[in-house]
N, C-alpha and C positions, 0 to 999 in steps of 0.2 A: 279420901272418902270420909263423909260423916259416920258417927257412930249410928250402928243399926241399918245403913242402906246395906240394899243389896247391888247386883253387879247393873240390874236395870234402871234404878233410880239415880246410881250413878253415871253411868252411859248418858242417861237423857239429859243431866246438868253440863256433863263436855261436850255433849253434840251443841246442844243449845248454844252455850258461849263458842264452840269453837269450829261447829260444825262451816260457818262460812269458808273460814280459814283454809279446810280441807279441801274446799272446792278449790278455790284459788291457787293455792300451792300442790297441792297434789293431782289435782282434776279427780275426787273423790265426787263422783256423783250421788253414790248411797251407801249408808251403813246400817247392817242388820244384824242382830243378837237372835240366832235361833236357838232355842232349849233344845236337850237333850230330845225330848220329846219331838221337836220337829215343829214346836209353835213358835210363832215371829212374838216375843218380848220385845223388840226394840227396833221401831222401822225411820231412818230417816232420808229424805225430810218426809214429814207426815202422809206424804201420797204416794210414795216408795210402793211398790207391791210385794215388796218380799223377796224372796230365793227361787228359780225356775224351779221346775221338777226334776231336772236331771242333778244340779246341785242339791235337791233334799235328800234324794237318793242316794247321791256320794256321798252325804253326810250320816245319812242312816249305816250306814257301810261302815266306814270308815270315819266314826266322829271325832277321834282324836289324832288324827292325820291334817296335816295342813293342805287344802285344796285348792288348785289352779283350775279353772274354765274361763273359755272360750263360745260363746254365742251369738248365733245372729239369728234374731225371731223378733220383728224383721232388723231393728235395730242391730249393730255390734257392740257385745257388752262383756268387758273381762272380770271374772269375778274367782274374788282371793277370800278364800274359809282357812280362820285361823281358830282352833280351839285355844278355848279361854278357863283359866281357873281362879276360883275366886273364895278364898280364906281355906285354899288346899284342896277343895273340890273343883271336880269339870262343871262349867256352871253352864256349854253349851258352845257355841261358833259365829265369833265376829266376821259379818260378810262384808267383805268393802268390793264396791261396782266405780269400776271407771269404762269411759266410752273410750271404744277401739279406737276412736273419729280423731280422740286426741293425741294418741301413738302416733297415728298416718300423720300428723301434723308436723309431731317433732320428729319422727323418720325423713320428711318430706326437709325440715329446716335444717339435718343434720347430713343429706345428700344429695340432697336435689332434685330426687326422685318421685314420681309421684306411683299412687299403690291404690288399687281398688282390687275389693274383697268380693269375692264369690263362694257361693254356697253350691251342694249339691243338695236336687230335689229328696234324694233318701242320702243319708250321711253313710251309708254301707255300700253307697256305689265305690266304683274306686274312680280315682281322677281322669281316667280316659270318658269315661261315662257321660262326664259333662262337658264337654267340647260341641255339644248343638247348642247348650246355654250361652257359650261363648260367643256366637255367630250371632246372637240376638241380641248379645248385650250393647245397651245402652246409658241407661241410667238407675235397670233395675239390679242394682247391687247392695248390700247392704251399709258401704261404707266405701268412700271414694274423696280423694284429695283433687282439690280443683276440677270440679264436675264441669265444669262450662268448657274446660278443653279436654279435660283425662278423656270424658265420655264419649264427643264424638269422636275421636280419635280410638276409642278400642271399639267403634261402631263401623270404622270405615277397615281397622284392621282383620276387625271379624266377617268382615264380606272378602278377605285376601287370603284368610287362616290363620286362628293364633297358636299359640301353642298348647297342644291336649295335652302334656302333661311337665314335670319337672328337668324330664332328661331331652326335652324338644329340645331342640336346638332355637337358640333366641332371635323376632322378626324384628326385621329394618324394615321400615316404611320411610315413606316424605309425607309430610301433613301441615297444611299450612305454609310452604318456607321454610319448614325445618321437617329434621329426621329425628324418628325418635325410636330407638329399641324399646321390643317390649319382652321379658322370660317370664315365667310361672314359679310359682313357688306351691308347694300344694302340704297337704295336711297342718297348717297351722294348727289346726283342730278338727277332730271328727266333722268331714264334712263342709270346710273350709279351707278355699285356697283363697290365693292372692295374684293379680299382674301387675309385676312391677315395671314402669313404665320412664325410660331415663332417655334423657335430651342427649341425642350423640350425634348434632351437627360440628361441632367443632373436629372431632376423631373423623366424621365423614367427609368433613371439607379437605381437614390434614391429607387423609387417604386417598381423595381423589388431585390433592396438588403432588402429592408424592408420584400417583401414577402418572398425572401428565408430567414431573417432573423428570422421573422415571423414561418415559415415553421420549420425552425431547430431547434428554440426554445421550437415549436408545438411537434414535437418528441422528444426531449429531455425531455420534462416535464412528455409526455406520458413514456416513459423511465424510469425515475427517480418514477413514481408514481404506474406504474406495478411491479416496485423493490420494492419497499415498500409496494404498498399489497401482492405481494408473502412472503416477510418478515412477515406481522402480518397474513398472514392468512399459513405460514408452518405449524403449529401446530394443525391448524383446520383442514387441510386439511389432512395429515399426520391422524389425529384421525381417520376422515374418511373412509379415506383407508383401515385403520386397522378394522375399522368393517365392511364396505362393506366385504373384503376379510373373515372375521369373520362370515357373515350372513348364508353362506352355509351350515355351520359346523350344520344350526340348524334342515335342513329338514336332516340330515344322524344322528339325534339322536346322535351327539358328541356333549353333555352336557359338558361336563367336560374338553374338549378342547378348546369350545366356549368361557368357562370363562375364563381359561387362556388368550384367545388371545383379550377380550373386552380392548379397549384401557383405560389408567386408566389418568386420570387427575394430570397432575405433576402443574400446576399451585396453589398459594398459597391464591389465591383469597376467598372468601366463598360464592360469587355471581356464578350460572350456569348457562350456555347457555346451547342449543338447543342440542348439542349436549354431552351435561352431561343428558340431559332426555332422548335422544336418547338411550344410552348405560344403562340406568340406568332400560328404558322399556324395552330391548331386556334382561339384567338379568335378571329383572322380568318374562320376558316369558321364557327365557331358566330356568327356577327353576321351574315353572309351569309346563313346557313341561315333564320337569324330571320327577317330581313325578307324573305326571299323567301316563308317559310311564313306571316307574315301579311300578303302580299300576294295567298298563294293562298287564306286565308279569308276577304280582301273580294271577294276574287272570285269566292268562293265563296256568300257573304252578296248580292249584287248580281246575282248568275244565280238565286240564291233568289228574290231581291223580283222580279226581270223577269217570273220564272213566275208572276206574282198581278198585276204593276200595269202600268197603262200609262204610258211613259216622261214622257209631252207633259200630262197629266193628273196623275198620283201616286194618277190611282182604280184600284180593280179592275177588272182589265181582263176582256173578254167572256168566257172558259175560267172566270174566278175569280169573275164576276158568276152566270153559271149555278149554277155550283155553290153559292154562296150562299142564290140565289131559289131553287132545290131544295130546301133545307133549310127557308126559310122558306117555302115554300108546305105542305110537310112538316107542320110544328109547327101550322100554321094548320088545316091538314085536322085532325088529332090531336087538336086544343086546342076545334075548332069557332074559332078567332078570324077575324073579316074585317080587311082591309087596301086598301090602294089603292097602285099601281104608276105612278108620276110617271119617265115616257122620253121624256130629250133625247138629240137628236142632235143631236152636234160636226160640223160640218164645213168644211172649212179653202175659203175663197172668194177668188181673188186678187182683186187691185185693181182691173183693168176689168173682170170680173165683176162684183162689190161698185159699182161708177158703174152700170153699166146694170143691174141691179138697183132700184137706189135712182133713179134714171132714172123708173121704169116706174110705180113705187107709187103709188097716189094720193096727192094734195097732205093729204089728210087723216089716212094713215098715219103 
């Protein structure tokens, strides 16, 4: 510094010489020296307008505190108040302004992501409040990376629902041929959120090859493993069959076909399953069934013969003798034949009957 400048005379020879440089390298849009008092000493570059009103206020506040703000009126504008002393006095607060426009840029080249800022209508709403502004947004926002896609794309996701606030859960859309998540980020500043908006076709494509991959695998195993229990169960099942179809044969009294057709165990094992008992009961019952069934046709054949003969004899007995001599008296009347009729009578004599009988007879009987 020359001798005798002050902090303003100085300020205006470094802006002057260096004040480009600032833009370029810093993306320093403006720099302002406000007095204690709250008067702009030093505005660059010449058409600068100053410090908002909410920044003169912090600085009337607070003037020897270093201050951060965030603005969008309509521009987004961040602005950094730094108090200044100059030969041991406060001489007042260097305000440097850069555009938010240029953050979203390097945010944008540092993830890939793209970010458009929103404001709410009162900065005292809280962020649910503004979820109808989201619905309408289009290009009215105050700062947005790659408007010619971000835009329509949070115009077609705001006709779907974006997310009202920070703890929303983040939307997947397709737009264009691609998918693009979008989350919320909210209080950057009183009254300023942000949607950040990230290209997640490659994770979507991944996700949806996993699933059909998933999916294909899922049949294929299902495939592969109903092949092979058909494999270990052909022979059970086969059994089966064969006595299902076998089980008939047992209500038509075909014994002897049934056993034929019982399936018979070709395995070399000495262990039986379920269905070695199966077959092994239904033999037992069809050899049951037999001899009871031909014990009910000797029994049936011997209630036959009792109706015709008499037990003690093996003749026809008197019912079967009638009807006999009916038929043959019958044919005789018919034929004109004669015959003659020779009747004994059986009858049973005990033992001292049979003495006194034979007792009584004459000697010459």
């Amino acid at each position: 510094a020359e001798q005798g400048d002050d902090l303003s005379a100085h300020l205006d020879r470094v802006l002057a010489r260096h004040g480009a440089m600032l833009d370029l390298e810093w993306d320093i849009r403006s720099v302002s020296l406000i007095a204690p008092s709250g008067d702009v000493l030093v505005a660059w570059p010449e058409l600068d307008a100053g410090v908002p009103p909410e920044l003169a206020q912090q600085l009337r506040l607070a003037p020897e505190e270093t201050t951060a703000m965030l603005l969008c009126r309509p521009d987004c504008l961040q602005y950094l108040a730094v108090p200044k002393l100059w030969k041991g006095e406060y001489a007042g607060a260097l305000v440097l302004t850069r555009s938010l426009a240029d953050s979203l840029l390097a945010f944008h080249a540092l993830t890939g992501a793209d970010v458009a800022v929103l404001t709410d209508i009162d900065p005292n709403q809280p962020p649910a409040h503004t979820h109808r502004a989201l619905n309408a947004l289009a290009s009215a926002v105050p700062a947005i990376t790659h408007p010619d896609l971000t835009a329509p794309l949070l115009a077609r996701a705001g006709a779907l629902g974006l997310p009202a606030s920070e703890g929303d859960e983040a939307v997947v859309i397709p737009f264009d041929g691609e998918w693009y998540q979008i989350f919320r980020l909210d209080r950057l500043a009183p009254g300023v959120h942000a949607l950040v908006v990230n290209l997640v076709t490659p994770q979507q494509e991944a996700i949806r090859d996993a699933t059909r991959n998933s999916a294909l695998i899922g049949i294929l195993g299902l495939f592969l493993s109903e092949t092979l229990l058909l494999v270990v169960l052909r022979t059970p099942v086969s059994r089966i069959r064969r006595l299902v179809s076998a089980l008939p044969l047992l209500a038509e009294n075909r014994f002897d076909e049934l056993r034929e057709r019982l399936p018979v165990r070709t395995s070399g094992t000495a262990s039986t399953d379920e269905i070695d008992v199966m077959v092994n009961t239904v033999g037992r019952l069809t050899d049951r069934m037999a001899t009871l069934q031909a014990d009910r046709e000797e029994a049936e054949s011997r209630l036959v013969w009792l109706a015709d003969h008499d037990p003690l004899t093996h003749l026809f007995n008197r019912r079967r003798f009638s009807e006999e001599f009916a038929r043959v008296l019958d044919l005789a009347s018919r034929y004109d034949h004669t015959g003659a009729l020779l009747f004994l009578s059986l009858i049973h004599i005990s033992e001292p009957t049979r003495q006194v009988l034979v007792s009584r007879m004459p000697s010459s009987a």
